[in-house]
C-alpha positions in Angstrom: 80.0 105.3 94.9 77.3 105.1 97.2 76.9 108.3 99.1 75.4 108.7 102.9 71.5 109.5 102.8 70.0 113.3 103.2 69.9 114.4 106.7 69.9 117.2 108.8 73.8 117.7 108.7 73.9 116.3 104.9 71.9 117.9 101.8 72.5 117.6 98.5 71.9 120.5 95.8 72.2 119.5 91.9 73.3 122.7 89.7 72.7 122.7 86.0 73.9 122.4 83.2 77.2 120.2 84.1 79.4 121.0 81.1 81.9 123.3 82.4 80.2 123.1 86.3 83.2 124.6 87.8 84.3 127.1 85.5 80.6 129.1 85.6 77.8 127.7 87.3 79.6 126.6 90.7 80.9 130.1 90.9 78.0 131.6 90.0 75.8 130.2 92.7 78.5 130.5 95.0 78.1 134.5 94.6 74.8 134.6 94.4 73.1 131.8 96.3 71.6 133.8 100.1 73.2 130.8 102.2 76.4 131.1 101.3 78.4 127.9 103.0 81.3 128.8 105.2 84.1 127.3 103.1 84.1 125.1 99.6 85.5 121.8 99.8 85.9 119.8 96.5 87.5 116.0 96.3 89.3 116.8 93.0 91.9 118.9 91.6 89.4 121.1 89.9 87.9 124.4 92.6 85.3 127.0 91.3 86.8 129.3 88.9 86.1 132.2 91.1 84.6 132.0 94.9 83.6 134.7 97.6 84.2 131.7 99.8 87.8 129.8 101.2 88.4 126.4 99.0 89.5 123.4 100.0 90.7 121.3 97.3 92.7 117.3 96.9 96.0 116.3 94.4 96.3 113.3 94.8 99.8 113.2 92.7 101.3 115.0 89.6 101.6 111.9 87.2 100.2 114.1 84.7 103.2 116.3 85.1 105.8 113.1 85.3 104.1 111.4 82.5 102.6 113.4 80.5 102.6 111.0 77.4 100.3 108.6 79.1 97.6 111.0 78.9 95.3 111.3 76.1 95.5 115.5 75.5 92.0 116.6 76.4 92.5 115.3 79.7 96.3 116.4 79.9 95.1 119.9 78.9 92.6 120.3 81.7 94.6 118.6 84.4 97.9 121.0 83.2 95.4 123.8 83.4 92.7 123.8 85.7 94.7 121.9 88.3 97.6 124.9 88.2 94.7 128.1 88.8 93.0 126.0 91.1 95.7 125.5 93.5 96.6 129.1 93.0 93.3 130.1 94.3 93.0 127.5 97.2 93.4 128.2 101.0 94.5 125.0 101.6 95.6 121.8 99.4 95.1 118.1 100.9 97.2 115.4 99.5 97.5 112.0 100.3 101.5 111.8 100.8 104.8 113.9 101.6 106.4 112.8 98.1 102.9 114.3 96.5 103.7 117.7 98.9 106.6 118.0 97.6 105.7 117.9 94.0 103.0 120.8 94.5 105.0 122.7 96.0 107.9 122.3 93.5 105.6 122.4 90.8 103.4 125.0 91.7 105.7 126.9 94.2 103.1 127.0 96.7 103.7 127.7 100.7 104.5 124.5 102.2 101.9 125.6 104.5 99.3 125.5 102.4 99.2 122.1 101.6 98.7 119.1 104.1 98.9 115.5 103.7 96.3 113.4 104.9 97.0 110.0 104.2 94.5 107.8 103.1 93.1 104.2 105.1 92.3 101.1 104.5 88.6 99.1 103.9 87.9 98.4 107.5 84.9 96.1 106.5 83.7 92.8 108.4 83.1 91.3 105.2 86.7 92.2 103.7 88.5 90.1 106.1 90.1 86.8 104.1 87.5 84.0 104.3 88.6 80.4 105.4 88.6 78.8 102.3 90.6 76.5 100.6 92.8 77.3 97.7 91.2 75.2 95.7 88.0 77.7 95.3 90.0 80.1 94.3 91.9 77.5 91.9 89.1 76.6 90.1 87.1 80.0 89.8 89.4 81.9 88.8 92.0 78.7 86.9 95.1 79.9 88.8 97.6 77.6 90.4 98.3 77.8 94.2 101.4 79.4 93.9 101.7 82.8 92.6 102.5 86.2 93.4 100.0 88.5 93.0 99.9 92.5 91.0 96.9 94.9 91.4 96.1 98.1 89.7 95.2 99.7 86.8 96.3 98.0 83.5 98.8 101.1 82.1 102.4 101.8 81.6 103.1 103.9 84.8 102.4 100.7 86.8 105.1 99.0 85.5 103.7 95.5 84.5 105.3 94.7 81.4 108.6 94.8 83.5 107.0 92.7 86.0 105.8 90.1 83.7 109.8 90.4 82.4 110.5 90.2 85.7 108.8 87.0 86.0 110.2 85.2 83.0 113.7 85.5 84.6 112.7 83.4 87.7 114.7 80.2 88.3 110.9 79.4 90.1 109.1 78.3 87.0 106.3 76.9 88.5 105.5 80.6 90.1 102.1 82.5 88.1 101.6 85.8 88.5 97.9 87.1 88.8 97.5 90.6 87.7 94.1 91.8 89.2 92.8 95.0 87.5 90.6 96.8 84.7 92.7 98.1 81.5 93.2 101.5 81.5 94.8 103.7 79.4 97.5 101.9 76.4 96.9 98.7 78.0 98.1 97.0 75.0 101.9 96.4 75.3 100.8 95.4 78.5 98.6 92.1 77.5 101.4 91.5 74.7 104.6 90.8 77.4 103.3 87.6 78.2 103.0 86.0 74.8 106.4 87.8 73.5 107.8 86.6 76.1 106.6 83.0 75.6 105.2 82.8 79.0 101.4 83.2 78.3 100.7 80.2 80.7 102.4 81.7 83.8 100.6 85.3 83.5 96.9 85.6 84.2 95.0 88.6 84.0 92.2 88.9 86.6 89.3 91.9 85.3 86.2 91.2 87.6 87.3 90.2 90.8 85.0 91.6 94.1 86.2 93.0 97.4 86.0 89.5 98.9 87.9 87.4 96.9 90.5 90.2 96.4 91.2 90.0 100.1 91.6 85.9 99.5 93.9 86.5 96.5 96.3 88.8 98.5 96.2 86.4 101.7 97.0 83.3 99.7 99.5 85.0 97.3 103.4 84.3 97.8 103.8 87.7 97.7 102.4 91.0 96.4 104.5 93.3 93.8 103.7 96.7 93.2 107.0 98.0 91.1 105.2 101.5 89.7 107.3 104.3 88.5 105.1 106.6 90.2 102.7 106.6 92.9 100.8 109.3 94.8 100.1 106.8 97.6 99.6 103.1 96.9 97.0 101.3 98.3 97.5 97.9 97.3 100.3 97.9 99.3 98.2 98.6 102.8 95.6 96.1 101.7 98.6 93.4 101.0 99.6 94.2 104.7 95.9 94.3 106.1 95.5 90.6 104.6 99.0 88.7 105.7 100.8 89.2 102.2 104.5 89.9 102.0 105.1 92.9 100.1 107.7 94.3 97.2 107.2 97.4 95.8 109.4 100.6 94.3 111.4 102.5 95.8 109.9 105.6 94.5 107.6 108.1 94.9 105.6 107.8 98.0 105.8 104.2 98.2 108.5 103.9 100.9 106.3 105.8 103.0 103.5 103.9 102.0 105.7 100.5 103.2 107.7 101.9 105.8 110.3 99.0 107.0 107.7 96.4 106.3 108.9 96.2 102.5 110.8 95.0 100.5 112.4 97.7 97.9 113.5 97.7 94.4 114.6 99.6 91.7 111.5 99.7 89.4 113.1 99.7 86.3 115.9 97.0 86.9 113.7 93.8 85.8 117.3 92.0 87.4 116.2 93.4 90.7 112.7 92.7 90.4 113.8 89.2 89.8 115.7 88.9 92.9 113.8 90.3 94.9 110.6 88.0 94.3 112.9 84.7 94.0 114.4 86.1 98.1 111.1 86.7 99.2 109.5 83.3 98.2 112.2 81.5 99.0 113.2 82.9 102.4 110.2 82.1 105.2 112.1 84.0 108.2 112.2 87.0 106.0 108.0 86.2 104.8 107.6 86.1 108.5 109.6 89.1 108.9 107.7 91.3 106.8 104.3 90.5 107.3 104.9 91.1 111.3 105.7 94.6 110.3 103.4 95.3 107.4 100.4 94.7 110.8 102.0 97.3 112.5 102.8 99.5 109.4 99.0 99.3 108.3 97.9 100.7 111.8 99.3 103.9 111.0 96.3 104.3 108.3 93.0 104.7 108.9 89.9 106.5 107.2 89.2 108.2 110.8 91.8 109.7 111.1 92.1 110.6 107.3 88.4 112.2 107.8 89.3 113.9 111.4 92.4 116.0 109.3 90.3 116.6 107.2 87.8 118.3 109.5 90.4 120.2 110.9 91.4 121.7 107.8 87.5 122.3 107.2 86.8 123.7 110.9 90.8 126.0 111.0 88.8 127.8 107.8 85.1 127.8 108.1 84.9 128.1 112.0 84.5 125.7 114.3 80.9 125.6 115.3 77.8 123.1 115.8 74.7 123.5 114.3 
């Protein structure tokens, strides 16, 4: 990630050694350090152990809490542990949807007050818009045909793929691909089996190193984009579908109708049947393509990273004081 150049307003401060930063050394300089800031804002789950100061911290979801099997247990341990004391100890909690709210506060039995959602926005880039290309480009770059639907994210279980790529084999369409466009995560396996078990290793290609440009091509050229996850905390995929023309299907779990609002269309992610149907409609059925991508414009003006930044700030300002410097 490429972060904003020191300035006046924007210092940076490296504190060593890192192994256990947040446990020792954050708090420690916290305490001890002459200009103490105003209030502690962190990105992650994780806040200082102890802090003279208000902390600010971000959950994005609890899939650690839903899935706990697809975790490998170092990380399951921290993320059980560290997460749970830190939101004990935070003023506030940002999170990036009402569904993920609810699960802090359920989980953690935390004042609703304390934790806020701020939802997250979309690349707003010149250079992300969809180039006018032809298909063909894309056809022979990346040795897909010109009509597929389209799958991005992560390669693990919680997304759901190897029901997808069921999903697929069921269509009466058998001239439709589907291009899943993502790096493998954690047991990825099963995943990259389905197709060949499933005798349908021609219709399923798997997209690792595909940039910001093209992606935006991908999405406005697919049929359709499918995001059938058992469990988001927002899912972005589905504002970028709608930022580049795509029709969308995706769960109807989680945060993900929020996500889609009524520009969607919603299945049950673990009814392959359903999955099935719904992609056969939606490619089939151009008043309701037209339908849906109409909305998903006006659903994706909802999100933006100003305004995700500006509630932010709030949060920020409500505890540190408002001031100029």
């Amino acid at each position: 990630m490429d972060l904003p150049p020191k300035n006046d307003r924007w210092k940076y401060r490296i504190l060593k050694p890192g192994k256990a930063w947040t446990q020792w050394r954050l708090p420690l300089d916290l305490y001890l350090d002459r200009k103490k800031p105003d209030v502690f804002f962190t990105p992650s789950h994780y806040a200082p152990r102890f802090s003279p100061i208000p902390t600010v911290i971000s959950v994005m979801d609890l899939s650690y809490i839903h899935f706990p099997k697809l975790f490998n247990s170092h990380d399951l341990y921290q993320l059980k542990n560290w997460t749970a004391y830190s939101v004990k100890k935070a003023a506030t909690i940002l999170t990036i949807s009402k569904s993920s709210k609810n699960d802090i506060i359920n989980e953690y039995k935390v004042p609703a007050e304390r934790v806020i959602v701020t939802y997250p926005g979309y690349k707003e880039v010149k250079t992300l818009t969809p180039r006018v290309y032809g298909m063909n480009q894309l056809k022979t770059k990346y040795n897909i045909s010109d009509n597929f639907i389209l799958f991005v994210g992560t390669l693990q279980p919680r997304k759901n793929i190897s029901r997808l790529i069921e999903a697929v084999s069921l269509l009466e369409e058998k001239n439709i691909e589907l291009v899943i466009v993502g790096k493998r995560g954690w047991l990825f396996e099963e995943i990259l089996e389905t197709p060949k078990r499933l005798n349908i290793e021609k219709r399923v290609k798997f997209l690792e190193n595909v940039n910001d440009e093209d992606l935006m091509e991908l999405y406005s050229k697919a049929k359709c984009f499918v995001l059938p996850s058992l469990y988001e905390g927002f899912g972005l995929p589905v504002i970028e579908a709608m930022k580049a023309g795509c029709p969308v299907i995706t769960s109807n779990v989680s945060s993900l109708p929020e996500a889609g609002g009524d520009a969607c269309l919603y299945v049950d992610p673990e009814d392959t049947g359903d999955i099935a149907a719904k992609i056969s409609e939606l490619i089939n059925n151009q008043k309701l393509r037209k339908k849906l991508i109409a909305k998903g414009h006006k659903q994706v003006m909802k999100f933006s990273w100003r305004k995700t930044a500006e509630q932010t700030l709030k949060v920020l300002k409500d505890l540190g004081g408002d001031y100029e410097k």
